[in-house]
LOFINU-893158 format. One record per residue (C-alpha): residue number from 0; residue in one letter; x, y, z. Coordinates in Angstrom, 2 decimals, decimal comma. Layout:
BEGIN
n: NUM res: a X: X Y: Y Z: Z
...
# end
This chain:
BEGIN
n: 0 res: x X: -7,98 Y: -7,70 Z: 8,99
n: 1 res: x X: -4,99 Y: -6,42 Z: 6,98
n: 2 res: x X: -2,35 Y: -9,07 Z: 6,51
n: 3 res: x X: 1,66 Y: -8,62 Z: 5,94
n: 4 res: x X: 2,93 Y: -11,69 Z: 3,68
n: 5 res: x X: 6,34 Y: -12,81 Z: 3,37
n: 6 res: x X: 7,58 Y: -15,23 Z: 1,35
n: 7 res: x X: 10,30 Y: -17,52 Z: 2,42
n: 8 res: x X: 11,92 Y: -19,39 Z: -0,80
n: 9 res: x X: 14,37 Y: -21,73 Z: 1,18
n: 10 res: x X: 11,48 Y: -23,94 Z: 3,04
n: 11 res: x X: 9,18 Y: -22,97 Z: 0,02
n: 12 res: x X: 6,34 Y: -21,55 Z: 2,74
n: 13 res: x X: 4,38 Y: -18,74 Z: 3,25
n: 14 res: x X: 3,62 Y: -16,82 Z: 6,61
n: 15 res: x X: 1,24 Y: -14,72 Z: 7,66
n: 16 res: x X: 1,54 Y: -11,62 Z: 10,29
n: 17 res: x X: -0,63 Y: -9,10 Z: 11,71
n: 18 res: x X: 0,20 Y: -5,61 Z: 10,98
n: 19 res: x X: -1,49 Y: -5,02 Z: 15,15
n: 20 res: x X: 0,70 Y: -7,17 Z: 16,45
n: 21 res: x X: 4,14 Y: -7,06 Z: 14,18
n: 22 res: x X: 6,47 Y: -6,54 Z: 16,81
n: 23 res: x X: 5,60 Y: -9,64 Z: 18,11
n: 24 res: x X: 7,01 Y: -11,46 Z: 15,02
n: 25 res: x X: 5,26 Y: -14,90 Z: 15,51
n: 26 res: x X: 3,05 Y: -15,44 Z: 12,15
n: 27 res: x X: -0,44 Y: -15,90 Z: 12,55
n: 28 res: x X: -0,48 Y: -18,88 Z: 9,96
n: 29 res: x X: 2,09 Y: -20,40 Z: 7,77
n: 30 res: x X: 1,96 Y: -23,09 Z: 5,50
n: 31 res: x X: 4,24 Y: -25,10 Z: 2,85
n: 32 res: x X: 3,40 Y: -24,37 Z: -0,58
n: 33 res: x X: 4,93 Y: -27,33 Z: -1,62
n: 34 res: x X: 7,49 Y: -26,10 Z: -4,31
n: 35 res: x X: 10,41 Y: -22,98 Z: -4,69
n: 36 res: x X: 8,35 Y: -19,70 Z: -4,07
n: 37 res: x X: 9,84 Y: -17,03 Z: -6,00
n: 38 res: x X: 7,38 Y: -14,50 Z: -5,70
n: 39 res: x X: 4,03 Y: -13,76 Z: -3,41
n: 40 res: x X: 0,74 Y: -11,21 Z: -3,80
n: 41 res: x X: -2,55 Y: -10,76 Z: -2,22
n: 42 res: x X: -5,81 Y: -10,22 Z: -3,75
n: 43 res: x X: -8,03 Y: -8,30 Z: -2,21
n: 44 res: x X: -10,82 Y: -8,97 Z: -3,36
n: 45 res: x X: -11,09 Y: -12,51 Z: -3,28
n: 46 res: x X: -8,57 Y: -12,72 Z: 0,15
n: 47 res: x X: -6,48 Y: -15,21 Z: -1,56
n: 48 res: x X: -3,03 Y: -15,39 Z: -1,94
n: 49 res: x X: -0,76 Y: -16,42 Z: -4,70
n: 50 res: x X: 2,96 Y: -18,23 Z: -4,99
n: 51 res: x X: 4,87 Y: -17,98 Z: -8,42
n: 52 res: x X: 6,39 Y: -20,99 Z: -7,98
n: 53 res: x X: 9,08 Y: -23,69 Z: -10,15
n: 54 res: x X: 8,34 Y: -27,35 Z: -9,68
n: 55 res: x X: 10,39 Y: -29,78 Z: -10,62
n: 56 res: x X: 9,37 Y: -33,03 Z: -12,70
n: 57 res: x X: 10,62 Y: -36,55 Z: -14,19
n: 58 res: x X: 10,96 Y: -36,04 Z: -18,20
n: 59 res: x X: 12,39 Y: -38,31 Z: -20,86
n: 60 res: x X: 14,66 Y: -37,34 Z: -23,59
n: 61 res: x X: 14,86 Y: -39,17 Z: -26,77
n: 62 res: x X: 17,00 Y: -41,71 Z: -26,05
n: 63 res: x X: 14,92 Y: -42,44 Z: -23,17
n: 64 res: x X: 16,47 Y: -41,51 Z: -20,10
n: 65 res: x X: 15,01 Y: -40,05 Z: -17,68
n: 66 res: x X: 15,88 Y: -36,12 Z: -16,97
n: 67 res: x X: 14,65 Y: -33,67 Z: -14,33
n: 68 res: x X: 13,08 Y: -31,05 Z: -15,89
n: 69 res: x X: 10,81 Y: -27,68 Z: -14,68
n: 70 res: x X: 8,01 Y: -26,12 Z: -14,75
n: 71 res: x X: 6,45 Y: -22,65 Z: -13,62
n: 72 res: x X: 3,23 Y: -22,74 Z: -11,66
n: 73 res: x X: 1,07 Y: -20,09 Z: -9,68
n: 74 res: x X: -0,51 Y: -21,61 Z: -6,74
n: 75 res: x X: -3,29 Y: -20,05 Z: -5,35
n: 76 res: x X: -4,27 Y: -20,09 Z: -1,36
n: 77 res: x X: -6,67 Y: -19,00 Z: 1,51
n: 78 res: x X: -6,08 Y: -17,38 Z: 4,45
n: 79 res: x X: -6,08 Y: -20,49 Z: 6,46
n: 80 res: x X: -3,93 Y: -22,11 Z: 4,16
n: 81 res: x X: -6,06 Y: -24,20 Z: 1,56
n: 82 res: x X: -5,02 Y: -24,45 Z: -1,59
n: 83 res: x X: -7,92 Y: -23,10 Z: -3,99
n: 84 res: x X: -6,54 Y: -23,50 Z: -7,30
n: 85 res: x X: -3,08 Y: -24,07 Z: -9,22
n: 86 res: x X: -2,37 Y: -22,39 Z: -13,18
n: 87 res: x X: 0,61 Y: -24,35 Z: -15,08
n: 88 res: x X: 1,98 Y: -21,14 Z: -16,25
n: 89 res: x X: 4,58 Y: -22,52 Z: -18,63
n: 90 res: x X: 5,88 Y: -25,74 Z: -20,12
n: 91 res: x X: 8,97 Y: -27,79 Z: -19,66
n: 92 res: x X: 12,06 Y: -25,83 Z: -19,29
n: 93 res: x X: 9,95 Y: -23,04 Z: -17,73
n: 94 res: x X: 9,98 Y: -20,79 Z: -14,54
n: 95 res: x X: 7,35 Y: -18,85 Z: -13,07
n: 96 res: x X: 9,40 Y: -15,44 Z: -11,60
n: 97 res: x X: 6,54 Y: -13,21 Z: -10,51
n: 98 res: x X: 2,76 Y: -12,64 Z: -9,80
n: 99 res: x X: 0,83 Y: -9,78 Z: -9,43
n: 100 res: x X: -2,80 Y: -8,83 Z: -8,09
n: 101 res: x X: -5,30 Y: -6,56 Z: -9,92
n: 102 res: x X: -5,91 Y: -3,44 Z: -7,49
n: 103 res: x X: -9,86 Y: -4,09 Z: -8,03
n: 104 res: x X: -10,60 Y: -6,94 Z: -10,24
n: 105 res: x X: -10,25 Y: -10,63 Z: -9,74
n: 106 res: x X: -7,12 Y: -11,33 Z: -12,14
n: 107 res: x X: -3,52 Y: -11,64 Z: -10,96
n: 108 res: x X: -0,22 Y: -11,28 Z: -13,38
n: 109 res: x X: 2,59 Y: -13,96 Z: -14,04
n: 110 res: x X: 6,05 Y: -13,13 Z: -15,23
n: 111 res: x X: 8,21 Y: -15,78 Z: -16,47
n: 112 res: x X: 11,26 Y: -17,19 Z: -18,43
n: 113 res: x X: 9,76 Y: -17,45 Z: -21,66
n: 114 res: x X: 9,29 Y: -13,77 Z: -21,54
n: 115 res: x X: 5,35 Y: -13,56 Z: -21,94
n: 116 res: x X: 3,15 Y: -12,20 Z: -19,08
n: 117 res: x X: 0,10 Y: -13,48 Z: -18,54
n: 118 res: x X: -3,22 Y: -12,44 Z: -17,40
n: 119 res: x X: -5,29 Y: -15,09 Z: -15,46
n: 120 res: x X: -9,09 Y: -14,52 Z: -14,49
n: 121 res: x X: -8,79 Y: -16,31 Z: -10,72
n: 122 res: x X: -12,60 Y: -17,03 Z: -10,72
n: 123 res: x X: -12,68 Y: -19,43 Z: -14,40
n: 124 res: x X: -9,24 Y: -20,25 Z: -13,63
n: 125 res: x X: -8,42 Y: -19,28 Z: -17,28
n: 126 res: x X: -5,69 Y: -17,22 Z: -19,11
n: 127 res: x X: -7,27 Y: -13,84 Z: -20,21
n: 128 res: x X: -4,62 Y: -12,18 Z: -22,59
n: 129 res: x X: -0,93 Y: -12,42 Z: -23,42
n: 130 res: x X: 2,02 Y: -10,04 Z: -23,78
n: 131 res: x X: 5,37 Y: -10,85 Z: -25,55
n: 132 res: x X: 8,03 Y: -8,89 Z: -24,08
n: 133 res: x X: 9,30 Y: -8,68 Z: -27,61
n: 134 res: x X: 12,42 Y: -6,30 Z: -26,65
n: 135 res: x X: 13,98 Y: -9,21 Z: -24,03
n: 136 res: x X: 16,11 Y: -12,34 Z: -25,01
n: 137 res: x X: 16,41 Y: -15,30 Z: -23,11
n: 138 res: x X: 19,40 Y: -16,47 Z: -21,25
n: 139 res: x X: 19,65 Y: -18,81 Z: -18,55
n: 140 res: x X: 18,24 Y: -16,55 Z: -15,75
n: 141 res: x X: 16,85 Y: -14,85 Z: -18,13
n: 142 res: x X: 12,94 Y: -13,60 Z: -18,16
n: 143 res: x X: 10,23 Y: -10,91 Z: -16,58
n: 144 res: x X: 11,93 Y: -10,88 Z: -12,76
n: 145 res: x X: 8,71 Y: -8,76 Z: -11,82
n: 146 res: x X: 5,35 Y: -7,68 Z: -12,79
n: 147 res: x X: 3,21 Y: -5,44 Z: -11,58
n: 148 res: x X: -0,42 Y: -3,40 Z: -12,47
n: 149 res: x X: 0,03 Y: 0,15 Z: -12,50
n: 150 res: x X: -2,30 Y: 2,14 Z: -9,87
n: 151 res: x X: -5,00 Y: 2,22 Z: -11,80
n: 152 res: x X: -5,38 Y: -1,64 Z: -12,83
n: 153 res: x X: -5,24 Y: -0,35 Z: -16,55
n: 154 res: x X: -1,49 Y: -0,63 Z: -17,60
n: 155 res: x X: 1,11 Y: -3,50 Z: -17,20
n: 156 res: x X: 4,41 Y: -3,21 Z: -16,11
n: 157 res: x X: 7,58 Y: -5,38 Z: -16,41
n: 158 res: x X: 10,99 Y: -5,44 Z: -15,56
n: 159 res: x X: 14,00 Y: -8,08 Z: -17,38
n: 160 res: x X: 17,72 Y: -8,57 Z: -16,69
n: 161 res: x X: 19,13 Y: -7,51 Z: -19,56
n: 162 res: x X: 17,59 Y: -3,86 Z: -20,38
n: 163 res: x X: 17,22 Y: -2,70 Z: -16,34
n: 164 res: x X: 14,85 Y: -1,16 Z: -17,25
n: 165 res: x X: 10,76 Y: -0,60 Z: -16,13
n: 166 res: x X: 9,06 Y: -1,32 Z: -19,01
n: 167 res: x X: 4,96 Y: 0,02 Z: -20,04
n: 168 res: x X: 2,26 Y: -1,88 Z: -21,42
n: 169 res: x X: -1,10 Y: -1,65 Z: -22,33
n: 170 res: x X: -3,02 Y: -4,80 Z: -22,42
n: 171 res: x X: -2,94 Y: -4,99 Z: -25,98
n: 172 res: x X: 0,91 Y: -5,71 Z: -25,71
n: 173 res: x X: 1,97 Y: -1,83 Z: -26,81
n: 174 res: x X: 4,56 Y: -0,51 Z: -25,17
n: 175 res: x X: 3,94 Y: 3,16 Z: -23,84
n: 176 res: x X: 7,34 Y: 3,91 Z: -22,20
n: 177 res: x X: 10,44 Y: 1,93 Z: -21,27
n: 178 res: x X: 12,49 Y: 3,72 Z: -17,70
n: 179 res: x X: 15,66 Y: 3,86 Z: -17,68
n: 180 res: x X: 18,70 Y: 4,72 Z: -15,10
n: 181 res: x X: 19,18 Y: 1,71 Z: -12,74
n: 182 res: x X: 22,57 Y: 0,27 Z: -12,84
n: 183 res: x X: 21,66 Y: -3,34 Z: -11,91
n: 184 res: x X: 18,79 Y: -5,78 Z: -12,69
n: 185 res: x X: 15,24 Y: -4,47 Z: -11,16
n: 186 res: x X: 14,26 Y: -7,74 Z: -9,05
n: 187 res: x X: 11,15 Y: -6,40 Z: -7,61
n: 188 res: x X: 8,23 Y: -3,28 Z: -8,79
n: 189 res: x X: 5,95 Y: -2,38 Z: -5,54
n: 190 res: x X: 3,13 Y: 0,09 Z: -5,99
n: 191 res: x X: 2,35 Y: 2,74 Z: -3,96
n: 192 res: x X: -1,32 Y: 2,71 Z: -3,70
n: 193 res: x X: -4,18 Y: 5,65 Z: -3,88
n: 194 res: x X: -1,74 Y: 7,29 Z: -6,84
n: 195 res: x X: -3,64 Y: 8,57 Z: -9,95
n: 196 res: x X: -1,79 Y: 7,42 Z: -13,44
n: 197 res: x X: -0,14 Y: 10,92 Z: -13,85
n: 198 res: x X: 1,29 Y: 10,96 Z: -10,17
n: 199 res: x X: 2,59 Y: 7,63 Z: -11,35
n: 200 res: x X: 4,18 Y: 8,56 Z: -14,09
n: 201 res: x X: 5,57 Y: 11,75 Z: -12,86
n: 202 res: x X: 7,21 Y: 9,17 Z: -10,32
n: 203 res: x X: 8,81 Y: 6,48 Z: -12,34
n: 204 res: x X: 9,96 Y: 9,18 Z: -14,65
n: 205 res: x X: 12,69 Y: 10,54 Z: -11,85
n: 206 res: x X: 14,84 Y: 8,05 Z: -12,84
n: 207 res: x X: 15,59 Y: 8,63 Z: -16,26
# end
């Protein structure tokens, strides 16, 4: 079955729909992920889906009272709604903004406010590499908004507030190319799947 997620962030849920049957609107499952969901994908390969989510938590300061503090989580899920694992993306003070699935491979993406992306392996449940967004600076909604592979799985791509700009990687944290000409914040990269690299390229090129 192919599957249409949405993500709703004001009940913090997830619902499922049928692309056969999408003009009926009534999901086929939904769920509570139990926290903020800023950002949804699907993997593939493993059917799972994924929440970047904030959850908020009791903290003391050093005077001892007691603060409310956050912290950035991906949440993974099955179709029917299970949860099948949960990665603490960042520490106190964090968000998780976006997640990403590999086109082929079993590893998702996380963006967040510390400005490193992540690679997690979904099977070990462990982190595979970093990259430090190097060229971004935090602020207080500051961070990588989006994240995405590019059509090929090999490349990373980000987006931040403050350059608007699409930014390049390779997974060794080198920046190929940085695409300009939006006049606003980038909130959200979507691939267009079955594209080779070059068509890709050629693509995200038109608007520089």
């Amino acid at each position: 079955k192919q599957w249409y997620q949405r993500r709703v962030a004001i009940t913090a849920g997830i619902a499922l729909f049928s692309v056969d049957h999408s003009d009926i609107l009534v999901p086929s499952e939904k769920w509570d992920v139990g926290a903020p969901c800023y950002d949804y994908c699907y993997l593939s390969c493993r059917e799972w889906i994924f929440a970047a989510n904030i959850v908020r938590v009791s903290d003391f300061n050093g005077r001892g009272d007691v603060m409310m503090r956050s912290i950035g989580e991906v949440r993974g899920f099955d179709l029917e709604g299970e949860e099948v694992m949960k990665l603490t993306v960042t520490g106190m003070g964090g968000c998780c903004y976006a997640v990403a699935s590999h086109p082929t491979e079993p590893t998702i993406l996380s963006g967040s406010s510390d400005h490193v992306i992540r690679e997690w392996n979904v099977d070990s449940q462990t982190l595979v590499r970093t990259i430090a967004d190097t060229s971004s600076y935090g602020w207080t909604y500051g961070g990588n908004w989006s994240v995405s592979y590019d059509p090929t799985g090999c490349y990373v791509l980000s987006t931040e507030p403050h350059s608007m700009s699409l930014r390049l990687y390779t997974f060794e944290g080198n920046l190929v190319d940085e695409m300009k000409g939006h006049a606003d914040c980038i909130n959200k990269i979507k691939i267009v799947p079955g594209l080779s690299f070059r068509e890709f390229n050629d693509n995200c090129n038109l608007i520089t």
